[in-house]
C-alpha positions in Angstrom: -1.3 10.9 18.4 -3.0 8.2 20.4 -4.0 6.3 16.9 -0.4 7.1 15.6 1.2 5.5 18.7 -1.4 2.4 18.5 -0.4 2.1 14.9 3.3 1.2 15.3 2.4 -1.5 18.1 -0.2 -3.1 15.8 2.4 -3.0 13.5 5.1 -4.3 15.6 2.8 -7.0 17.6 1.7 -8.4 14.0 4.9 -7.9 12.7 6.1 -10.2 14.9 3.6 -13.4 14.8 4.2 -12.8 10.8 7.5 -13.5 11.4 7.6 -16.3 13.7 4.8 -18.0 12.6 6.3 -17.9 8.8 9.6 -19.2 9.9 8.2 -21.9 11.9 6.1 -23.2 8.2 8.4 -25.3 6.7 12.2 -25.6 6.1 13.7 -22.8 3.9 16.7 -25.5 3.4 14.1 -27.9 1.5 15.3 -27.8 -1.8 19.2 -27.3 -1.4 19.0 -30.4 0.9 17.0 -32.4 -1.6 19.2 -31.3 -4.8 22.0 -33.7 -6.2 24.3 -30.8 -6.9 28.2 -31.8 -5.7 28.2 -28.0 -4.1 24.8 -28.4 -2.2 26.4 -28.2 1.3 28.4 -25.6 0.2 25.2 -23.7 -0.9 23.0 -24.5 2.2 26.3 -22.8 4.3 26.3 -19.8 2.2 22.4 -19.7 3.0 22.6 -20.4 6.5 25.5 -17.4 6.7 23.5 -14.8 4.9 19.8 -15.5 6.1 21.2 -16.0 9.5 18.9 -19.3 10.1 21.3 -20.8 12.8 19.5 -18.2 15.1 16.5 -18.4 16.7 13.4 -16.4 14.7 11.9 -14.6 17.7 15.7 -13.0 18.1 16.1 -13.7 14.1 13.0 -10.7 13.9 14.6 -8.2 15.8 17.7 -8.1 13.3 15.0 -7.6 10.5 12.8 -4.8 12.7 16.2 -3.2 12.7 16.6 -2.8 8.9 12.8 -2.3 8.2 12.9 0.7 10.7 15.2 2.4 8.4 13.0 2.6 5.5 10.1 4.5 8.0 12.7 7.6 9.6 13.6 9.8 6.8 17.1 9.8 5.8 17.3 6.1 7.4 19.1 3.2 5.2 16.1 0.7 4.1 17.4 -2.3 4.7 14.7 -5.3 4.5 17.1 -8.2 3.7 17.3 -10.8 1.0 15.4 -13.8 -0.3 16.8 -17.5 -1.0 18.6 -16.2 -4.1 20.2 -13.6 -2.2 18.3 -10.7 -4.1 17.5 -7.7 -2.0 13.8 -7.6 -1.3 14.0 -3.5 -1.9 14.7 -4.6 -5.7 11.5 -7.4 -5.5 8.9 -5.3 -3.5 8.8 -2.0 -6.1 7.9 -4.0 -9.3 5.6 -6.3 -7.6 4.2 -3.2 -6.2 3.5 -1.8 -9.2 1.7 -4.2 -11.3 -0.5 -5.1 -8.4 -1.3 -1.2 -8.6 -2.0 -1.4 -12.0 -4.4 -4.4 -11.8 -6.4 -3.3 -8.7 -6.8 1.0 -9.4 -9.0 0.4 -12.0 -10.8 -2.7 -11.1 -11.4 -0.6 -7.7 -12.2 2.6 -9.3 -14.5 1.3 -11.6 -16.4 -1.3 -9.0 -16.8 1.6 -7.0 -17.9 3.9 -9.5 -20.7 1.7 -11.3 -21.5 -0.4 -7.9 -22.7 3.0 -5.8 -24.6 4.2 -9.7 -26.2 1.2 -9.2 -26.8 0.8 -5.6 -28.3 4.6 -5.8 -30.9 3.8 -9.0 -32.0 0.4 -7.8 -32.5 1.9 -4.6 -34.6 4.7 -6.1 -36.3 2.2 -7.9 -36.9 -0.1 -5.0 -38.5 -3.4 -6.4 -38.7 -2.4 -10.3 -37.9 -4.3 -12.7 -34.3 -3.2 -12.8 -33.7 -3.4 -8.9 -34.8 -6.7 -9.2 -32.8 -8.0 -12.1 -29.7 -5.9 -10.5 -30.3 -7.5 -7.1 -29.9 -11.4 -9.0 -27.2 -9.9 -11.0 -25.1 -8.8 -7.7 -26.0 -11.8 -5.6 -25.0 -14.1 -9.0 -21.3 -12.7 -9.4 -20.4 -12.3 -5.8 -21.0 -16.0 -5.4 -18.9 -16.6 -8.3 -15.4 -17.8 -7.5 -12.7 -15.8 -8.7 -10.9 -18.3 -11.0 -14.0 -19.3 -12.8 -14.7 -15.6 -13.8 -10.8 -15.4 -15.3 -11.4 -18.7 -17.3 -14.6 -17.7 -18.5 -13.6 -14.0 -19.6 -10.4 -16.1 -21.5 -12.7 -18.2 -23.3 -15.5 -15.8 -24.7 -13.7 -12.3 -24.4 -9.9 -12.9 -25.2 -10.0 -16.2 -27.5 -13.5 -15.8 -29.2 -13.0 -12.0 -29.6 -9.2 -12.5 -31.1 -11.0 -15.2 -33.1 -13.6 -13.2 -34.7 -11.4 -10.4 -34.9 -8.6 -12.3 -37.1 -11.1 -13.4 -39.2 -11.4 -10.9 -41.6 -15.4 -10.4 -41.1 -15.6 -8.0 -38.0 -19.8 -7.5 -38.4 -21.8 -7.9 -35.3 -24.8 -9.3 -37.5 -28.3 -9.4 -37.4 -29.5 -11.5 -34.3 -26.5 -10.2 -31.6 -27.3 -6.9 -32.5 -31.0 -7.2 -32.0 -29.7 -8.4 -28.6 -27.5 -5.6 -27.7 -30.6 -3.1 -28.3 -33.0 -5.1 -26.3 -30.5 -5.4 -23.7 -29.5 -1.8 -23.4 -33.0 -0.7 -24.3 -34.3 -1.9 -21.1 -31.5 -1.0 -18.7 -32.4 3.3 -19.7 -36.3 2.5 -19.5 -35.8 1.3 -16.2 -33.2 3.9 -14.9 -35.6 6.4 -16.3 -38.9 5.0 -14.9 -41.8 7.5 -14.9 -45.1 6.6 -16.5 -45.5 3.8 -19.0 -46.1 5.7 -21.8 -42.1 7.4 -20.8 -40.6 3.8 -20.7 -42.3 2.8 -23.6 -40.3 5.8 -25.3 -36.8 5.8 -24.0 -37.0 2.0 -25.0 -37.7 2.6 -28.4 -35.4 5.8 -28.9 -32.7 3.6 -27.0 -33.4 0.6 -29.0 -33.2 2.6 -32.4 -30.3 4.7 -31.4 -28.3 1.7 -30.1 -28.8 0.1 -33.5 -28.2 2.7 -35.8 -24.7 2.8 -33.9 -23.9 -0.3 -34.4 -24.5 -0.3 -38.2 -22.5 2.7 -38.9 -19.7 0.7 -36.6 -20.3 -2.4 -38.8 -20.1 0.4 -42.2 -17.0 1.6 -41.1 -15.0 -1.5 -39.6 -14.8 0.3 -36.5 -13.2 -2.8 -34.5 -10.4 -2.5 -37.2 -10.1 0.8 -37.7 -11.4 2.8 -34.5 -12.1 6.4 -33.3 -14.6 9.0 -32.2 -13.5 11.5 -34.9 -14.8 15.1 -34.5 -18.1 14.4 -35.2 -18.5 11.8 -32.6 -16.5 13.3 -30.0 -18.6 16.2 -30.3 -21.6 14.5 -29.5 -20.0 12.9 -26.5 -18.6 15.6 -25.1 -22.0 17.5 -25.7 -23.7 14.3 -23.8 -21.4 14.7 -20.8 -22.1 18.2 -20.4 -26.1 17.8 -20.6 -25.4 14.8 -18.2 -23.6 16.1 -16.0 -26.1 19.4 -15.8 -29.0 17.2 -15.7 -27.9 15.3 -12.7 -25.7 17.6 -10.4 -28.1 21.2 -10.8 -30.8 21.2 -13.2 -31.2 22.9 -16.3 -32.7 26.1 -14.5 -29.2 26.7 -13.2 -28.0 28.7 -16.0 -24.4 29.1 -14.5 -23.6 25.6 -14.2 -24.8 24.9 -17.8 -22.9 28.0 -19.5 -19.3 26.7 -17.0 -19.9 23.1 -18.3 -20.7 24.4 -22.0 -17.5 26.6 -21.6 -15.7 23.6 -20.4 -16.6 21.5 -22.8 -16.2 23.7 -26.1 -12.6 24.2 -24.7 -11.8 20.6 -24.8 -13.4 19.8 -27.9 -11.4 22.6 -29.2 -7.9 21.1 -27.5 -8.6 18.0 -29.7 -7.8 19.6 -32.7 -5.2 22.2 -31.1 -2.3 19.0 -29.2 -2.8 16.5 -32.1 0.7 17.5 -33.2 1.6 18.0 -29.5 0.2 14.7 -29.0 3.0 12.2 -31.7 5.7 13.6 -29.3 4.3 13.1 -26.0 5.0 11.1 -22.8 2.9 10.7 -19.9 3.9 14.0 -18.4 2.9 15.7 -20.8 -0.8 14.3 -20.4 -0.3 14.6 -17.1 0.5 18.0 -17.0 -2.4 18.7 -19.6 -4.5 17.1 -17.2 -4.0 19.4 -14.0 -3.6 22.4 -16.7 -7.3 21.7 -17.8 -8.5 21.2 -14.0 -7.2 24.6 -13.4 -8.3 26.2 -16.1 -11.9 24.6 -15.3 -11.9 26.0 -11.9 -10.9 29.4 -12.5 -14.1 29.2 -15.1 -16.3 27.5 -12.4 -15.3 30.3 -9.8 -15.7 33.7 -12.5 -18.9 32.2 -13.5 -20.1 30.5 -10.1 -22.2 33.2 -8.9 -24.3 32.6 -5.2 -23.7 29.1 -6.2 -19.9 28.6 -6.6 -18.9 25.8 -5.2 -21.7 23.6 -7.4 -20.4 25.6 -10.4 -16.8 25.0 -10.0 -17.6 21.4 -9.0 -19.7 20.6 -12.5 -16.9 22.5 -14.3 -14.0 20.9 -13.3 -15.9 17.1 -13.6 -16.7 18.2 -17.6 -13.5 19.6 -18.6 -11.9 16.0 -16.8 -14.5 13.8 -18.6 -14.1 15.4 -22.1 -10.1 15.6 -21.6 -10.4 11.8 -20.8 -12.4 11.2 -24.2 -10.0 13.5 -26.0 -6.9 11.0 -24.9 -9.0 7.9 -25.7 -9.4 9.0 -29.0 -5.7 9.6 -29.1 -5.3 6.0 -28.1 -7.8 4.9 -30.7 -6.0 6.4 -33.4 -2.9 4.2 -32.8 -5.1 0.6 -32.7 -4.8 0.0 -36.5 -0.9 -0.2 -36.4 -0.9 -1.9 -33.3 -3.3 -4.7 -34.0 -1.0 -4.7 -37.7 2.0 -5.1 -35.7 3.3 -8.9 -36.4 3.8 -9.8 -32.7 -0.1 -8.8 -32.0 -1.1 -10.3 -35.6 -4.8 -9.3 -34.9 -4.9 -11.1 -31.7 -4.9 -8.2 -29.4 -6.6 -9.2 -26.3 -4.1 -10.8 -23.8 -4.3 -13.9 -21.8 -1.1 -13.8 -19.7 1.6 -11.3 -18.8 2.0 -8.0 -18.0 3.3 -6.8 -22.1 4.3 -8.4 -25.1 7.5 -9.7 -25.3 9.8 -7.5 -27.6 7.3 -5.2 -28.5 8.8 -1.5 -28.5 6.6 1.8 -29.5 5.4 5.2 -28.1 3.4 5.6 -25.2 0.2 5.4 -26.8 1.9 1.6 -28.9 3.1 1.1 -25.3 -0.5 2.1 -23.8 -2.7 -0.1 -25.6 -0.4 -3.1 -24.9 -0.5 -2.3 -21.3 -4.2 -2.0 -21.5 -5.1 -5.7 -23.2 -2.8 -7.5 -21.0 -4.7 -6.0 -17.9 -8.2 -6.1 -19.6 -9.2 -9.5 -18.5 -7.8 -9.0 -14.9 -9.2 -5.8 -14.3 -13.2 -7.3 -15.9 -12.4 -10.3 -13.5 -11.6 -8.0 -10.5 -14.1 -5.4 -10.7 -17.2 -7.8 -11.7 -16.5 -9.5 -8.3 -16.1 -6.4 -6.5 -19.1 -4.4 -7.9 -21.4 -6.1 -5.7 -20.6 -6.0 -2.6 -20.5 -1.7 -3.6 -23.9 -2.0 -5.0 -25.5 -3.9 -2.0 -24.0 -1.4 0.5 -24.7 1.7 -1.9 -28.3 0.7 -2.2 -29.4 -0.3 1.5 -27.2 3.0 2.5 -29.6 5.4 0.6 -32.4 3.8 1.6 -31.6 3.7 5.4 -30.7 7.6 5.1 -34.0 8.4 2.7 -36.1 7.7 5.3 -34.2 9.6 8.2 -36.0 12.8 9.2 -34.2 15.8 7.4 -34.7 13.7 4.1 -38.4 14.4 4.7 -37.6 17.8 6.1 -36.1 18.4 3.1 -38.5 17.3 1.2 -41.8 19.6 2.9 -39.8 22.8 2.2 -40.1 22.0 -1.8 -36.8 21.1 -2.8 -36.6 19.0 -5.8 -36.2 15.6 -5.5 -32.7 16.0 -7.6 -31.8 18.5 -4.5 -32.7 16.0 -1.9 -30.9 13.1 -3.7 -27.6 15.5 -4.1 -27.0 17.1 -1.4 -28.4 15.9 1.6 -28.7 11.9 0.9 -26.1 10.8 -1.0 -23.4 12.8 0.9 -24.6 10.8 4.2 -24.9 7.8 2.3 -21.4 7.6 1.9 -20.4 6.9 5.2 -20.3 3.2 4.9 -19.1 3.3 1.8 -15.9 5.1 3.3 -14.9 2.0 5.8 -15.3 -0.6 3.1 -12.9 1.4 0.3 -10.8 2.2 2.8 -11.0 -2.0 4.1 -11.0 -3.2 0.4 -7.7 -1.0 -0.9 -5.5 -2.3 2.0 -6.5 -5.9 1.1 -6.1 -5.2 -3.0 -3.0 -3.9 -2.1 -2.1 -7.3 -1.3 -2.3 -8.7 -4.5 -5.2 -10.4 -5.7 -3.2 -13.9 -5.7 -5.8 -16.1 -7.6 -6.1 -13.7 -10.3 -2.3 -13.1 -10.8 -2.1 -16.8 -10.6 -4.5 -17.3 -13.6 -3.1 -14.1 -15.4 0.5 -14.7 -15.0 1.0 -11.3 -13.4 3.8 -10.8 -11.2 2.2 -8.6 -8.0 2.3 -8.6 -4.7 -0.2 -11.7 -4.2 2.1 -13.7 -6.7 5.1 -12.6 -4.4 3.3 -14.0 -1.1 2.1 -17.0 -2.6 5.8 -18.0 -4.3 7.3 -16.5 -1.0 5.1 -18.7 1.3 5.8 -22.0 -0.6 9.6 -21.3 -0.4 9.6 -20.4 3.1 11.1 -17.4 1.8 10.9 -15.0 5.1 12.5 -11.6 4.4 10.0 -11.5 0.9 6.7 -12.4 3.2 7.5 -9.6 5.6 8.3 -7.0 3.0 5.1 -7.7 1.8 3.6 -8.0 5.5 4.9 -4.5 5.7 3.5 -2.8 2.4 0.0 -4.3 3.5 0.4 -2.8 7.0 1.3 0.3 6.5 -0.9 0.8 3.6 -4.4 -1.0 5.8 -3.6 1.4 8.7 -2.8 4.1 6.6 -6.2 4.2 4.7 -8.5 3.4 8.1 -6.7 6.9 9.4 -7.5 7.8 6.2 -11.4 7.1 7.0 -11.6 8.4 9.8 -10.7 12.2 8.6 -13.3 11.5 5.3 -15.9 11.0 8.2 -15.1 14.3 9.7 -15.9 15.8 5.9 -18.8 13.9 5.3 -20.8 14.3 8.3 -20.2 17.8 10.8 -21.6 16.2 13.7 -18.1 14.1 13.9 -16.1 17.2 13.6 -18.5 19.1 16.4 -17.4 15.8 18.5 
């Protein structure tokens, strides 16, 4: 209660310098008072009279705290006034909302995703030859400024990839290829580690495998004509469950290999079972396939789960999500040829600006795709520079909690190091990690303004920036008021996912 009552004073304290210090920015009459138009006093009147600018701002603010209280009590009339053009802000705030969601979920998903896999194997792997290379890599794009990785991802992934893709001749050829092995080659011999004679070996399986993939995509015309197929989803689907296995419990636990097996036979099977469900569906029906095949998954994990339930249901439930994922991708790949075909695309398919293609109608998977190469370049821009801050925290997290003593404790009683890494290190090593996701979704909320700027993309940072310029009050406090909520919101947030993570909090 205490942190729910300091809340709403932050909120009303900042709330109020926001307000006042906006107002007192420039002159929201600028650009009727400079216009030519015979009607301009007539419209500065009309503006005066509706925005209410003939009073004061500090008493101005409590006429606005009025209507914006009304959209926190349930049942309450949100009422958050109107900008310069007299539009309701309540009509501006939702969409703007929206496609900032859109750009930052997966940008911050995936950042946080790859930057703790990262953090976790470099620090592992403290001063190989992959920590090393990581630790430039991380140090190299967070020094990069924002607009220079949009232009850059324009140039060589949206207009050189269109380019070659138009062309007619979609072959990787001999010398990138080469490149892509080597590349990829060395990242697995370096995760993997181990003796020489082991690198040696998952470098030239990973080489050769990498290689032979990207013939047989070459063969096929697989940038023109994509998909996994059966064949290749049931490899993947077979690699997620060995994965998965392999890194959460070990192949000795029988029980979590035959849930995940179960888990993923039953998805592989649902790819060839909602095909025809799939040309008449909507993103409820995906969505409700989705929870469907999580609770289907759990009620395997906990039949099958054993002493060990909880680990079983866990492993389960993280297969069946993965191979439903790659089951809807393929979906999605199946509807690329007609799209890139389509003569508003004209084989030009990764976006540069916008949020959609003008004028383009199809189903939700049409729809999808189009969604997804607008926001390509964004989300590759946003996630890039957000992946290494995560990495540099994941990594100097699990090496200041590997050397704590129930690590080592752990360690004398002859668990494996799998164990140790698991469940005891990496669930204290999230602590950190909890403050800064909770710090960095409040401020992506925002809008990421220099990205929208570059993209074109109509978001919340887009709306502060325009708002700003304008003078445009009642817009720069509905946005004050999303970021508020949503920044306090996420820190209470926090502190509850440190009562989970570690039981000494909860004990306090």
């Amino acid at each position: 209660m205490r942190r729910i009552i300091a809340s709403i004073l932050t909120l009303l304290v900042a709330s109020f310098l926001m307000y006042v210090l906006a107002a007192n920015s420039g002159n929201p009459l600028e650009d009727l008072q400079s216009s030519n138009a015979p009607n301009a006093q007539l419209l500065i009147g009309q503006r005066i009279e509706r925005l209410s600018l003939d009073v004061p701002p500090p008493l101005r603010w409590f006429g606005w705290l009025a209507g914006a209280a009304g959209c926190l009590v349930p049942f309450g009339t949100c009422d958050l006034g109107v900008d310069l053009n007299f539009t309701p802000v309540t009509q501006l705030l939702p969409g703007a909302v929206v496609s900032t969601v859109r750009l930052v979920a997966a940008s911050t998903i995936l950042a946080i995703l790859l930057g703790v896999i990262t953090g976790i194997v470099s620090a592992l792997r403290q001063y190989s030859a992959f920590d090393l290379v990581m630790t430039f890599v991380s140090f190299f794009l967070y020094s990069l400024p924002s607009f220079l990785v949009a232009v850059l991802l324009k140039e060589f992934i949206a207009i050189d990839f269109n380019n070659w893709l138009s062309s007619g001749d979609s072959s990787f050829g001999i010398v990138p290829t080469v490149i892509i092995a080597l590349v990829l080659a060395f990242i697995l011999q370096a995760i993997v580690a181990g003796s020489l004679r082991n690198r040696l070996i998952t470098f030239g399986v990973s080489a050769a495998a990498t290689v032979a993939v990207l013939v047989y995509m070459d063969a096929t015309n697989w940038f023109q004509m994509p998909g996994l197929g059966a064949v290749g989803l049931f490899l993947l689907i077979g690699g997620v469950v060995f994965g998965v296995v392999a890194v959460l419990a070990g192949f000795a636990n029988k029980r979590a290999l035959l849930g995940a097996g179960i888990a993923g036979l039953l998805a592989y099977g649902a790819y060839f079972l909602l095909q025809p469900l799939f040309a008449i569906s909507t993103i409820w029906t995906v969505m409700i396939l989705g929870l469907a095949t999580l609770a289907v998954c759990f009620v395997i994990g906990w039949l099958i789960g054993g002493p060990d339930r909880s680990l079983v249901i866990r492993i389960t439930m993280l297969v069946g999500f993965i191979a439903g994922l790659l089951v809807v991708a393929d979906r999605f790949l199946q509807a690329w040829p007609g799209y890139i075909a389509h003569p508003r695309i004209n084989n030009r398919p990764i976006a540069t600006v916008g949020e959609s293609t003008v004028g383009l109608q199809g189903d939700m998977w049409f729809m999808g795709l189009d969604q997804f190469t607008h926001f390509l370049l964004p989300t590759i821009s946003l996630t890039l520079i957000s992946f290494a801050g995560y990495t540099r925290y994941a990594r100097a997290g699990l090496l200041e909690v590997l050397n704590q003593d129930y690590i080592r404790t752990a360690r004398a009683k002859g668990l494996s190091e799998r164990t140790v890494i698991t469940r005891h290190a990496f669930r204290n090593m999230l602590i950190p990690i909890t403050t800064i996701v909770a710090a960095d979704i409040g401020a992506l909320l925002g809008g990421a303004i220099i990205t929208e700027r570059v993209f074109a993309i109509s978001g919340m940072g887009s709306l502060f920036a325009v708002s700003l310029d304008r003078v445009d009050l009642n817009p720069i406090m509905g946005y004050f008021l999303v970021i508020g909520i949503t920044a306090i919101l996420f820190n209470f947030i926090a502190d509850l996912s440190y009562a989970l993570l570690d039981p000494r909090v909860r004990v306090k």
